[in-house]
ZALUM-394317 format. One line per 3 residues: number of its first residue (from 1); for each residue x, y, z of C-alpha. Coordinates in steps of 0.5 Angstrom, whole numbers, plus 2048, in hexadecimal, padded with zeros to 3 digits. Example, Ala and Ser with C-alpha at 12.3 -4.5 7.8 and 13.67 -1.06 7.14 Angstrom:
<recs>
1 = 819 7F7 810 ~ 81B 7FE 80E
</recs>
This chain:
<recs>
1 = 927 853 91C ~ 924 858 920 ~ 928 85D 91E
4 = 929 85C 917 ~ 921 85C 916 ~ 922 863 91A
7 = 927 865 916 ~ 923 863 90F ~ 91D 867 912
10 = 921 86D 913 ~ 923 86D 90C ~ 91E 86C 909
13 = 91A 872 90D ~ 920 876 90A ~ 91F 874 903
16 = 919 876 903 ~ 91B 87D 906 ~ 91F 87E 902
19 = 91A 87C 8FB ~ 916 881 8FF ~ 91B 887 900
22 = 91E 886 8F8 ~ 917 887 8F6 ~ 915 88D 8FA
25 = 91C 88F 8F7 ~ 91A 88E 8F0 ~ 914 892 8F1
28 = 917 899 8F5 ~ 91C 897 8EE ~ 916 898 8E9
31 = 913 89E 8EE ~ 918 8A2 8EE ~ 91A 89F 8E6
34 = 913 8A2 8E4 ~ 914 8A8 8E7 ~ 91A 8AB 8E5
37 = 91A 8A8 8DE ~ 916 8AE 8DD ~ 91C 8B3 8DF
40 = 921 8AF 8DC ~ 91D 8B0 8D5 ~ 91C 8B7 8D6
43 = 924 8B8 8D7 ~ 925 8B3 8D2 ~ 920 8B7 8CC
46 = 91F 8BE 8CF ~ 918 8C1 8CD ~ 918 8BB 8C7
49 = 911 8B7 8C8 ~ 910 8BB 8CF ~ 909 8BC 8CC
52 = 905 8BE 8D3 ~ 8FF 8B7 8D4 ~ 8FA 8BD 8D7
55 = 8FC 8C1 8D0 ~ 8FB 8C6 8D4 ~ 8F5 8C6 8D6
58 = 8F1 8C9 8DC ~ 8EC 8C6 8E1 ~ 8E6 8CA 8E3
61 = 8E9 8CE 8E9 ~ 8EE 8D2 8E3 ~ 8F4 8CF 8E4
64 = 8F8 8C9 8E1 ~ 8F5 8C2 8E0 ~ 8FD 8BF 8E2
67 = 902 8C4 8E0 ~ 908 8C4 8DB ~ 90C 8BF 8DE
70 = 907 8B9 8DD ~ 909 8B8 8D6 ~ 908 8B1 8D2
73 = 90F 8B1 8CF ~ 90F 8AF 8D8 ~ 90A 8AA 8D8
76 = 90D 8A7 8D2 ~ 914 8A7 8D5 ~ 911 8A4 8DC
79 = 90E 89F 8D9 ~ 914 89C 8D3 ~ 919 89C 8D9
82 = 915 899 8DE ~ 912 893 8D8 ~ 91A 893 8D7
85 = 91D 892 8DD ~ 917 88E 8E1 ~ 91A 887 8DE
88 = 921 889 8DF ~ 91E 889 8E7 ~ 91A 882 8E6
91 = 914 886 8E5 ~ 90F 884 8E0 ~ 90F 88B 8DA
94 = 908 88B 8DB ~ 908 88C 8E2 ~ 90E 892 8E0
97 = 909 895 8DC ~ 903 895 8E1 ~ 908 897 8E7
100 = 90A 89D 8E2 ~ 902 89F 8DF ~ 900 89E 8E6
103 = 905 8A2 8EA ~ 905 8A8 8E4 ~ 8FE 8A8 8E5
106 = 8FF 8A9 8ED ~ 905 8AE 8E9 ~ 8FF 8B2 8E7
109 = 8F9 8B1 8EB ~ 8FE 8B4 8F0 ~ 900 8BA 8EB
112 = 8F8 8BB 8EA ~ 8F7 8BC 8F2 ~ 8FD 8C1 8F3
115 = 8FB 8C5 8ED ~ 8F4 8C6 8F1 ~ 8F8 8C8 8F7
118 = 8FB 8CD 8F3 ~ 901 8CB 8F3 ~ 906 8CD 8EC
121 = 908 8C7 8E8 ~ 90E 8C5 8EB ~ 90C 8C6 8F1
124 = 90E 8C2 8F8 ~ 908 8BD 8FB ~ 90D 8B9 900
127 = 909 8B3 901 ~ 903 8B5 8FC ~ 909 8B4 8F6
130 = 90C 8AD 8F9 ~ 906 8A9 8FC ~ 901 8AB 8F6
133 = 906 8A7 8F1 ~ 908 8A2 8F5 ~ 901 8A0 8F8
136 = 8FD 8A0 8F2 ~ 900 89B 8EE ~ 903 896 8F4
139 = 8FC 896 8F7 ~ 8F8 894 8F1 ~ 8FD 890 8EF
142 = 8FE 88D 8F6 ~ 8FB 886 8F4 ~ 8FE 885 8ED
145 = 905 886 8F1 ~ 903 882 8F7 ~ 904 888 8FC
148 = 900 887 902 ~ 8FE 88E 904 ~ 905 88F 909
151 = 909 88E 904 ~ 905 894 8FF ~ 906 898 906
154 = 90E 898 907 ~ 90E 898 900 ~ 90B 89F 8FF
157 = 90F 8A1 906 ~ 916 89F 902 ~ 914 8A3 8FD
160 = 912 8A9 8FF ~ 918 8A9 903 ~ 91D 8A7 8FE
163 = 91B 8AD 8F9 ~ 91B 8B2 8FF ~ 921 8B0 900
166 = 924 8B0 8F9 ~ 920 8B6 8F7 ~ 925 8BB 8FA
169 = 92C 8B6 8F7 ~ 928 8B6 8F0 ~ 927 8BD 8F0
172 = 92F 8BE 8F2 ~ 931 8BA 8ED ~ 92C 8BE 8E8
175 = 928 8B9 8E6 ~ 921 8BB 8EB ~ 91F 8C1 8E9
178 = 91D 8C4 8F0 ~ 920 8C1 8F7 ~ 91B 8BD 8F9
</recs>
């Protein structure tokens, strides 16, 4: 008898590891969904919609408020996807669309701070790219998807790991412009 109920915890702990993990799955899903629909449109549309978000404009220390690259035919193609693809994942479309809002904003409060560092559009920040985008939207949306503040932690760590990883495949593969 003893054994049996054993066996049963040991289950339903699995169980619950296993809701935990397709769950933190979906999200690093819908991450990487948010950004990389931007690449994927700007392969699929070229310069068609690449309107820039900043409209090129410049801050006051003379350079450009987020650069070329940030463009709203991106944003939009971040946000439809990742809307479309939440509830493939078991996720709520709202929840896919705030990840998507969330992370393009990391996207370019990230680009904002590289264009202060003098960096060039386009310009590597590791860390700074993958963290930024990663972190804003799980942390501000850590209650509305029940993450306990470990779960955004190894969140942000995977994903920064897995684009610095796949960085250079993309770029083999032609689909990155730059190997990072």
């Amino acid at each position: 008898m003893q054994q049996s109920v054993t066996l049963s915890s040991s289950n339903m702990e699995l169980s619950e590891l296993w809701t935990v993990a397709k769950k933190d799955i979906s999200l690093l899903v819908l991450l990487g969904c948010a950004n990389f629909m931007p690449i994927a449109a700007r392969h699929l549309l070229g310069k068609k919609f690449a309107t820039p978000v900043d409209m090129g404009k410049y801050w006051i220390d003379g350079r450009p408020l987020l650069g070329p690259h940030k463009t709203w035919r991106g944003l939009a193609a971040s946000i439809a996807g990742t809307t479309i693809l939440a509830p493939l994942l078991g996720v709520e479309a709202l929840n896919g669309t705030l990840l998507a809002l969330w992370s393009m904003g990391g996207d370019l409060l990230a680009s904002f701070l590289k264009r202060r560092m003098n960096r060039p559009s386009g310009a590597k920040a590791t860390g700074l790219d993958q963290v930024v985008e990663s972190a804003m939207p799980l942390i501000i949306m850590k209650k509305r998807l029940g993450l306990a503040w470990f779960d955004v932690f190894v969140l942000v760590a995977t994903f920064s790991l897995l684009e610095i990883w796949l960085s250079p495949i993309l770029y083999r593969l032609k689909i990155r412009r730059r190997p990072y």
